[in-house]
C-alpha positions in Angstrom: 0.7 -21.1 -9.8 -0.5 -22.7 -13.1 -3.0 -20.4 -15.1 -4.8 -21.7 -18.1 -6.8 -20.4 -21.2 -9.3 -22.4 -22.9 -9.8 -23.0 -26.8 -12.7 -24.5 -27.7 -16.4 -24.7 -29.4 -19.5 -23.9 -27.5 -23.1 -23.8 -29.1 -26.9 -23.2 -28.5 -26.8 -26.6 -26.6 -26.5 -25.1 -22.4 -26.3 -28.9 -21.5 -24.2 -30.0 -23.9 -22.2 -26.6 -23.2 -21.8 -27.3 -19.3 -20.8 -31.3 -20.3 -17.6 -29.7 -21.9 -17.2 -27.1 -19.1 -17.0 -30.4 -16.6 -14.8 -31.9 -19.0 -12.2 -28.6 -19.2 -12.6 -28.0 -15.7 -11.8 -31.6 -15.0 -8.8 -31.2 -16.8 -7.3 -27.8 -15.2 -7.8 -29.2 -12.1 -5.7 -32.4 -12.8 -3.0 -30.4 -14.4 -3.0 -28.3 -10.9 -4.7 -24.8 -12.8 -6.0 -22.3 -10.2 -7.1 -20.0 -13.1 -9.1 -21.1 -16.1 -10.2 -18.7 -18.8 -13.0 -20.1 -20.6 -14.3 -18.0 -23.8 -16.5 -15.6 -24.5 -20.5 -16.9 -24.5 -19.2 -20.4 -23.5 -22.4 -20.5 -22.3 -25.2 -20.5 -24.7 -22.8 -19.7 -27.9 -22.1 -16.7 -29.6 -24.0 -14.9 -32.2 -24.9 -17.1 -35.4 -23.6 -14.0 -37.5 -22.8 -10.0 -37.0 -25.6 -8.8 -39.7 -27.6 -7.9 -36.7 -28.6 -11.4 -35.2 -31.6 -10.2 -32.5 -32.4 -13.7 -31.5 -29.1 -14.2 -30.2 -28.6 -17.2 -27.6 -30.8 -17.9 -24.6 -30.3 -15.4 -21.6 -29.6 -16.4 -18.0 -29.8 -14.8 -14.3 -27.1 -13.2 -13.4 -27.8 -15.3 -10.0 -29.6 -17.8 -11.5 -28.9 -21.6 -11.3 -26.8 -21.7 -14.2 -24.1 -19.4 -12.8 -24.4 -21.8 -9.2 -24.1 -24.5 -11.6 -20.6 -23.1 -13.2 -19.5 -22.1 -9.1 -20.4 -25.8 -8.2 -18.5 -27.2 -11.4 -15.5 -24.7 -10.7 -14.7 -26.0 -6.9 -10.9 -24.6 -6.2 -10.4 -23.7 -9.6 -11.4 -19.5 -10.1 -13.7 -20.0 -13.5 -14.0 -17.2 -15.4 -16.7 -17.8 -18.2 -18.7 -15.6 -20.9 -22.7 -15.7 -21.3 -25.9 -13.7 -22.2 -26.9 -11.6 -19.0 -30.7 -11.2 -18.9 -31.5 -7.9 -17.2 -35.0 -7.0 -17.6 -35.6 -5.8 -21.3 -32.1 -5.4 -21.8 -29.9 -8.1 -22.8 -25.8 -7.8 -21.8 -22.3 -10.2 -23.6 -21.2 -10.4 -20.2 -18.8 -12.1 -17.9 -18.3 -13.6 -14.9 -15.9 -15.2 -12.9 -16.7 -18.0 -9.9 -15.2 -20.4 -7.7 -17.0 -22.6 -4.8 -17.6 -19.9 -3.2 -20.0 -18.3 -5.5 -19.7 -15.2 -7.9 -16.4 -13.2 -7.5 -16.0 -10.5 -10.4 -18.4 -9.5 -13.1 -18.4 -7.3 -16.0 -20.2 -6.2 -19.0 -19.0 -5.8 -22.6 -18.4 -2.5 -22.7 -17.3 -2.1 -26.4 -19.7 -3.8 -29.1 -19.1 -4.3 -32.7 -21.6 -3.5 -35.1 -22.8 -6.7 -35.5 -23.6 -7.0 -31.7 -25.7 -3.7 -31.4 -29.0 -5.2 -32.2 -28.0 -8.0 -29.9 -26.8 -6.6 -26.8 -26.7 -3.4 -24.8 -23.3 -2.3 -23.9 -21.6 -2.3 -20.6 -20.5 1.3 -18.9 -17.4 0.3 -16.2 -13.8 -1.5 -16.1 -13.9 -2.9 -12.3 -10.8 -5.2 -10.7 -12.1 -7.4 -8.3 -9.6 -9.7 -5.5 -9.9 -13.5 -6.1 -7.4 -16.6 -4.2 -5.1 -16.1 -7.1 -5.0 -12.5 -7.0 -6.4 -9.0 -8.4 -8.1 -9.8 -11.7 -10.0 -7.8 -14.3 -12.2 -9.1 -17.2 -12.1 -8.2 -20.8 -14.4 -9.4 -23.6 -12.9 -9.6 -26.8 -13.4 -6.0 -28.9 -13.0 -4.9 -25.5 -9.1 -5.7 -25.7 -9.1 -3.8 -29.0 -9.0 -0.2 -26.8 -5.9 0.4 -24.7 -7.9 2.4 -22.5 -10.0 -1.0 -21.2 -6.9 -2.4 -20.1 -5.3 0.4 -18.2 -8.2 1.1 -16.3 -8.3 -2.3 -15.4 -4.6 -2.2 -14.0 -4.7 1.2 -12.8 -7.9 -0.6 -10.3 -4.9 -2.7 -9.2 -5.5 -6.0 -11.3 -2.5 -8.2 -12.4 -4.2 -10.4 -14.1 -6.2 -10.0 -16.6 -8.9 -12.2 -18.6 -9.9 -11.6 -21.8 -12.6 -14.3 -22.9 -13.3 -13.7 -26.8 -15.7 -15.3 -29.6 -13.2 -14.0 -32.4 -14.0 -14.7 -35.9 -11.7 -14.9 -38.8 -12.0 -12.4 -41.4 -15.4 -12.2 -43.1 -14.5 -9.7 -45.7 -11.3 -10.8 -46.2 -10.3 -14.4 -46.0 -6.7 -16.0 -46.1 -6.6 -19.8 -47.2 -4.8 -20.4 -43.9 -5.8 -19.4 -40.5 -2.4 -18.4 -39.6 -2.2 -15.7 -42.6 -5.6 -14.2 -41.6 -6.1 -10.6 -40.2 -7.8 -11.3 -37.6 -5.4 -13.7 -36.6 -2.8 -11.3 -36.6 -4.3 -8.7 -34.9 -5.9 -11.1 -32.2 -2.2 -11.9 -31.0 -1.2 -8.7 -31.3 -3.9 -6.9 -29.4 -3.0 -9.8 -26.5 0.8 -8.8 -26.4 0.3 -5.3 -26.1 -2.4 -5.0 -23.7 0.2 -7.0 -21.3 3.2 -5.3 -22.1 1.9 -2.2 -21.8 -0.1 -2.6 -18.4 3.2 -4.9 -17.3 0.3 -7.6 -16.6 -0.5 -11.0 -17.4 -3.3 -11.7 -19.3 -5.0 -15.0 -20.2 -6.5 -14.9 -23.7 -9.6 -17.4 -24.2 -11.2 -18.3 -27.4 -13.7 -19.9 -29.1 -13.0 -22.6 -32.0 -15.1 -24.2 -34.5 -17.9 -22.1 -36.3 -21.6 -20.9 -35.4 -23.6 -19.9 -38.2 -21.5 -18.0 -40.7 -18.6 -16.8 -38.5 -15.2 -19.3 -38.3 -13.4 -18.8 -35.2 -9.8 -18.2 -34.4 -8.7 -20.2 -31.3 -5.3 -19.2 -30.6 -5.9 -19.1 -26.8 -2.8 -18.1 -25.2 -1.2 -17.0 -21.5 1.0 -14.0 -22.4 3.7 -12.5 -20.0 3.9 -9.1 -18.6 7.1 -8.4 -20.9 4.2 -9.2 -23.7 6.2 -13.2 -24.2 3.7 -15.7 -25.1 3.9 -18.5 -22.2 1.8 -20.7 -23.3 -0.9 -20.8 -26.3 -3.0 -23.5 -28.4 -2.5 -22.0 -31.9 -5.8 -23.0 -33.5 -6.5 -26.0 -32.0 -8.8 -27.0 -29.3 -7.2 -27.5 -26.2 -5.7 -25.9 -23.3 -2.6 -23.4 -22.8 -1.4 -23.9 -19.2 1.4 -21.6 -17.9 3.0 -22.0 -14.7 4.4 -18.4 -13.0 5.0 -16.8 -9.9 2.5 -14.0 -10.7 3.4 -11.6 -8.2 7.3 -12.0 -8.8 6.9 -11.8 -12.5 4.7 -8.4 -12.6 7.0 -7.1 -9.7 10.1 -8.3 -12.3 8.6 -6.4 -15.0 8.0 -3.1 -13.0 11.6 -3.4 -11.4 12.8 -0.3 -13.2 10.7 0.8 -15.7 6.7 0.9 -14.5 4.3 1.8 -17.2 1.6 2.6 -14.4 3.4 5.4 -12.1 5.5 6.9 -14.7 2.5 8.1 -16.6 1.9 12.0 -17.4 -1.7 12.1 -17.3 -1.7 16.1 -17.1 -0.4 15.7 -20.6 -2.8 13.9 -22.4 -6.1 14.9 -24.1 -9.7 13.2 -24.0 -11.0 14.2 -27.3 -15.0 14.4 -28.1 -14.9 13.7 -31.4 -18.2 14.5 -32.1 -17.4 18.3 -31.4 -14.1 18.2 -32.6 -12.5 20.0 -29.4 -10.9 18.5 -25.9 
């Protein structure tokens, strides 16, 4: 089975965003991907810069025709895609992931920078869902950043996961090459150890190009459950295609040592940190 992660630019333009979708869709399907990661608010675009950007980009149904527009587009292929999620008042970053057959998983960014709180209201669950290519959970970029997002995600039973980012270089602290940046650093390293630790495989997708002030990363990648990078785009636009036996290589990775049973939950603390106490 061939899974794939998308790098690429999206913008306030929803036609022009959907053209490219086709297009990347298009060109899974042609290489044989059953699983296609597009980014984080592929739809619509991200925010134009994280000093409180209210306006944000337009907000769609959560059943609406734009999500039976990405199912059409999607076919065989399972889509997973990011977008604005209109609900009421409220306004959600959220996910969701389609095929022909309609809406199959959603979620809701649970863990919001700063510069998304004026934006967005934050999402309150980690929920695995089944899909033709197996269990799969969605992540949203700072979501990733919190070990906790992940594990609750596999400890649902998903061996998959998809994490679908708009990740910026560094703002406060920019490197003259992409490669040397923070961010950058961190944005790999945040993949490789939310797989290796879960013993999961995770499809990284990313935004490229810029919106407003904020420069992002690319570097969309597949990454083993061992935490090996597969397949990834560096910063480039493009597509990283990895072709595995998902089932065999999770079962591989949990042959002798698995992360997920050998746990010692009884041994570990939840600390409020407001009141200083378990």
């Amino acid at each position: 089975m061939k899974l794939a992660a998308v790098a690429a630019p999206f913008d306030r333009d929803l036609d022009g965003d959907f053209t490219r979708v086709e297009r990347l869709v298009a060109q899974a399907r042609a290489a044989g991907v059953r699983l296609l990661a597009l980014p984080e608010a592929c739809l619509g675009g991200y925010l134009a810069h994280l000093r409180g950007d209210a306006e944000g980009p337009p907000t769609l149904d959560p059943d609406g025709p734009e999500i039976r527009r990405l199912a059409a587009i999607a076919g065989d292929v399972v889509v997973c895609a990011g977008y604005c999620e209109e609900a009421g008042t409220a306004r959600y970053n959220s996910a969701v992931c389609v095929n022909g057959d309609g809406v199959l998983g959603r979620h809701r960014k649970v863990h919001l920078p700063a510069g998304e709180a004026a934006a967005y209201r934050p999402g309150d669950r980690f929920t695995a869902f089944d899909t033709p290519v197996g269990r799969l959970g969605l992540l949203i970029d700072y979501d990733k950043t919190f070990p906790e997002a992940a594990r609750s995600l596999a400890l649902d039973g998903a061996e998959v996961l998809a994490c679908l980012s708009a990740w910026p270089a560094s703002i406060t602290n920019q490197a003259p090459r992409m490669a040397q940046d923070r961010q950058s650093r961190l944005f790999d390293l945040y993949d490789c150890a939310r797989a290796a630790e879960n013993q999961v495989v995770l499809v990284s997708a990313n935004q490229t190009g810029a919106m407003g002030g904020l420069r992002f990363l690319g570097q969309s990648k597949v990454v083993g459950p061992g935490g090996n990078i597969l397949a990834r785009t560096w910063a480039k636009a493009g597509l990283a295609v990895a072709e595995l036996d998902l089932a065999a290589e999770v079962a591989q990775a949990r042959r002798i040592l698995r992360h997920l049973d050998e746990r010692r939950p009884d041994s570990y603390r939840t600390l409020d940190t407001r009141a200083g106490r378990p």
